[in-house]
C-alpha positions in Angstrom: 0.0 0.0 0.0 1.3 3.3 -1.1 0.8 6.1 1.4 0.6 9.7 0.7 0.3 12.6 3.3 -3.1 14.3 2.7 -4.4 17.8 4.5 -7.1 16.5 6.5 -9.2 18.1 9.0 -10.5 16.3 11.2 -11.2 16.4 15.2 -7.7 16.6 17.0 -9.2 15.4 20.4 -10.7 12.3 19.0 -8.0 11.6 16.8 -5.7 11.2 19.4 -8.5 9.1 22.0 -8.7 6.6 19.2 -5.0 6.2 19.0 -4.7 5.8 22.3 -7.7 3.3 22.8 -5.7 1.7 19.8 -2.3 2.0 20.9 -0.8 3.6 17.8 0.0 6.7 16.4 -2.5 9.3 15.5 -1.9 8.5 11.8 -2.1 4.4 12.1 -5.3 5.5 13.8 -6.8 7.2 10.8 -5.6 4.7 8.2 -7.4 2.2 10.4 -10.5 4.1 10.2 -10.6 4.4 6.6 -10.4 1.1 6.7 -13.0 0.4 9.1 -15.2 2.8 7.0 -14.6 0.9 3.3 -15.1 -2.4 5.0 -18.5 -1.4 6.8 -19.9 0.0 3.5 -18.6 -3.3 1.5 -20.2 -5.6 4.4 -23.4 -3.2 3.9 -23.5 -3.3 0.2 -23.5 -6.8 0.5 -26.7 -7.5 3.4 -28.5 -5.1 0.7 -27.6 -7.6 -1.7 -28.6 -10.5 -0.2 -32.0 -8.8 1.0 -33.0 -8.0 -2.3 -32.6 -11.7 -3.1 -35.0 -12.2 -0.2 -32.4 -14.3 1.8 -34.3 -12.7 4.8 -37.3 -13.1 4.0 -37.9 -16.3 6.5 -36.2 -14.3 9.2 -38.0 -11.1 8.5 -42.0 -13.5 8.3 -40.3 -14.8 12.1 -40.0 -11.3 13.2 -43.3 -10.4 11.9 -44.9 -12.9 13.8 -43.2 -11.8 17.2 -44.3 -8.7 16.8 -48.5 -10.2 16.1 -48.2 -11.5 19.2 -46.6 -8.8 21.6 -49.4 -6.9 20.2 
């Protein structure tokens, strides 16, 4: 991976809390949270995926059903 310094702006004061909660430098902590960010929008794009193929659907009828009968 190639890295390249970029003029960011972001919040110094949780920049630095996530790199300590982390225990790395302010910068791994920022790569880390792009990465965090593509991955949740790939795992995302995929459930949409799979929902529109109604591989929920028997989940989503047992749900349904809960809910009939807390009403």
């Amino acid at each position: 991976m190639a890295l390249a310094r970029k003029n960011l702006v972001v919040d110094p004061e949780r920049v630095r809390a996530l790199a300590q909660r982390r225990g790395t430098s302010e910068s791994a902590a920022v790569r880390e949270a792009v990465e965090v960010a593509l991955a949740a929008e790939e795992v995302m794009s995929v459930i949409r995926d799979l929902h529109d193929r109604d591989a929920f659907a028997d989940a989503e009828a047992w749900y349904a059903r809960l809910e009939e009968q807390a009403d």
